[in-house]
KEKE-3310 file (N, C-alpha, C; in steps of 0.2 Angstrom, whole numbers, plus 5000, padded with zeros to 4 digits):
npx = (5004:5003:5004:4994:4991:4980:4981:4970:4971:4964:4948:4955:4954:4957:4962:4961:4961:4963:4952:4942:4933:4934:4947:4948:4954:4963:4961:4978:4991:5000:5017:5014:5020:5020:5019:5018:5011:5012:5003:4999:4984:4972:4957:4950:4938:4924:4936:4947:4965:4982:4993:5010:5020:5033:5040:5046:5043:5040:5027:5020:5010:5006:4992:4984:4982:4994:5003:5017:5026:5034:5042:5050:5053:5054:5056:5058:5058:5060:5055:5065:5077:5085:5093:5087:5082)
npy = (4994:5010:5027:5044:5056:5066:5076:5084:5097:5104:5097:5084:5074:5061:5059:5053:5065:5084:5090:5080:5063:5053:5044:5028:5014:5000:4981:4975:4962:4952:4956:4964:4980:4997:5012:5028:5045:5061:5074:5091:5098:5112:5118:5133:5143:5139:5132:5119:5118:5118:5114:5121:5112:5110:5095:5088:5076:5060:5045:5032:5018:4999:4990:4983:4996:5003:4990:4982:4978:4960:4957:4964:4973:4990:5003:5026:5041:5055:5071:5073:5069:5065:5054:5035:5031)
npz = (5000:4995:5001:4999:5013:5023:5039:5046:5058:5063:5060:5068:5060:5046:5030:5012:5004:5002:5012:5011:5012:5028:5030:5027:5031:5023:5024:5034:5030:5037:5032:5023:5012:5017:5014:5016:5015:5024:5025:5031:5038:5038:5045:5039:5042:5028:5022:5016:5020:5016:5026:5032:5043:5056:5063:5073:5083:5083:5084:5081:5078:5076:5075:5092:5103:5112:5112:5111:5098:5096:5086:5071:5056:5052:5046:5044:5035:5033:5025:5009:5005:5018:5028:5031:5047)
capx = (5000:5008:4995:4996:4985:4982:4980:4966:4973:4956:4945:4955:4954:4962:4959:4966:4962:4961:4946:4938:4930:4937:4949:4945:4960:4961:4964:4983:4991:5008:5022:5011:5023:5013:5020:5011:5015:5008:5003:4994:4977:4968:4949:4949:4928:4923:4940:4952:4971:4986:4999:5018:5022:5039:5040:5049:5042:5031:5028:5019:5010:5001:4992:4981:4985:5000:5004:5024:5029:5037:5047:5047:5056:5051:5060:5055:5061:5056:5059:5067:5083:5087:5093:5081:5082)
capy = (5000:5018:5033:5050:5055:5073:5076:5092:5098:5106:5093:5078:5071:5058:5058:5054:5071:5087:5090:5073:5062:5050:5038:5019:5008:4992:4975:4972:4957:4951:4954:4968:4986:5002:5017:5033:5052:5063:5082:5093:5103:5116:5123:5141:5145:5132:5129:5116:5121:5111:5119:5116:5112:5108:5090:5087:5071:5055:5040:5029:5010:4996:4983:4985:5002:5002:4984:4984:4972:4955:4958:4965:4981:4999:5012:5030:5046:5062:5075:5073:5066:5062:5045:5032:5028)
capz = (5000:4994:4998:5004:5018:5025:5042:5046:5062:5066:5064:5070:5055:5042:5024:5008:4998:5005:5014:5009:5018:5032:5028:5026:5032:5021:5030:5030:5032:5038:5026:5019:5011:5020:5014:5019:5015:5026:5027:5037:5034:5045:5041:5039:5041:5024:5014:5020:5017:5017:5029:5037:5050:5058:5064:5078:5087:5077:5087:5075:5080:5072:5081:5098:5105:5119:5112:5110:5095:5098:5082:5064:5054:5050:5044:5043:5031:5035:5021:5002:5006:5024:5030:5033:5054)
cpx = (5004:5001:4997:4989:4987:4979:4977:4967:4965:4950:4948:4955:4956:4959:4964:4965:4959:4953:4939:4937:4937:4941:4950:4951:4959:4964:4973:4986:4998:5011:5022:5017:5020:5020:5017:5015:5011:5008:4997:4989:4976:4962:4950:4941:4928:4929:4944:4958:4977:4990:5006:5019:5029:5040:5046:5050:5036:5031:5019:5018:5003:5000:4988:4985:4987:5002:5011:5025:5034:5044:5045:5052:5052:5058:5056:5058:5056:5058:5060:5072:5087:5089:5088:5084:5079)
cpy = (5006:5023:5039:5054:5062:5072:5083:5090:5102:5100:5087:5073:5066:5057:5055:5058:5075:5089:5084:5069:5058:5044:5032:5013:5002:4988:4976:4967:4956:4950:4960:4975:4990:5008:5022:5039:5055:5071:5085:5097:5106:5119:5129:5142:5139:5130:5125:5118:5117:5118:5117:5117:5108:5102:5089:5079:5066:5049:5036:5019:5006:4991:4987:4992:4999:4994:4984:4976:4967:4956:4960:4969:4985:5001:5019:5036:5052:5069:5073:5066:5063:5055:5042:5031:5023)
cpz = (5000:4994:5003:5006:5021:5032:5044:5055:5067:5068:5067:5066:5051:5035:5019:5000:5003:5006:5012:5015:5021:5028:5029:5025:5028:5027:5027:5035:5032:5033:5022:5017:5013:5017:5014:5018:5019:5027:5031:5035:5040:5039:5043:5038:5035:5022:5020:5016:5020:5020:5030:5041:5051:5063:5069:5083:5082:5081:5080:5079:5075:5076:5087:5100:5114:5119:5112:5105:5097:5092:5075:5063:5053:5049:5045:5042:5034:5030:5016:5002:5012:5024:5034:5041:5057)
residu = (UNK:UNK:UNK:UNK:UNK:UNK:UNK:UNK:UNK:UNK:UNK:UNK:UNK:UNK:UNK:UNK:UNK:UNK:UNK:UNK:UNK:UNK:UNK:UNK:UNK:UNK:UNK:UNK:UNK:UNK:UNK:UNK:UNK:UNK:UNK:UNK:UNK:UNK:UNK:UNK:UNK:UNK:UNK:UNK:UNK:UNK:UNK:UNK:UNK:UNK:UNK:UNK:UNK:UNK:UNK:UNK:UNK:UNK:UNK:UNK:UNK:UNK:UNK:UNK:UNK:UNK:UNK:UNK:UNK:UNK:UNK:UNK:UNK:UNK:UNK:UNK:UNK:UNK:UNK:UNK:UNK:UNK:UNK:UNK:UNK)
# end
């Protein structure tokens, strides 16, 4: 799965076009690729607007919430060109 997904900072939102509706996780299944881009929105009165924000902290989990994986990889880029961590 490759898809870029806007985060609306107002509503709390997730989509995958600005100011579109909610977005709709498929199943994934062990083994599965996920790669994800993600930017940021805010509502100004009706229009939604993509904005920047400076990125600092990402914590990032798949699976039950507060589960800690037994074992697996990740990576994650941040930017054009940085190195993967």
């Amino acid at each position: 799965m490759q898809t870029l997904l806007y985060a609306n900072l107002t509503s709390r939102k997730l989509s995958d076009s600005l100011g579109g509706p909610d977005f709709d996780w498929p199943e994934l299944i062990e083994g599965d690729t996920v790669q994800i881009g993600l930017r940021f929105a805010q509502t100004l009165g009706d229009q939604d607007l993509e904005i920047e924000r400076h990125v600092r902290l990402v914590r990032a989990s798949l699976g039950r919430l507060d589960t800690r994986p037994g074992s697996g990889q990740w990576a994650i880029q941040i930017g054009t060109d940085p190195p993967e961590v």
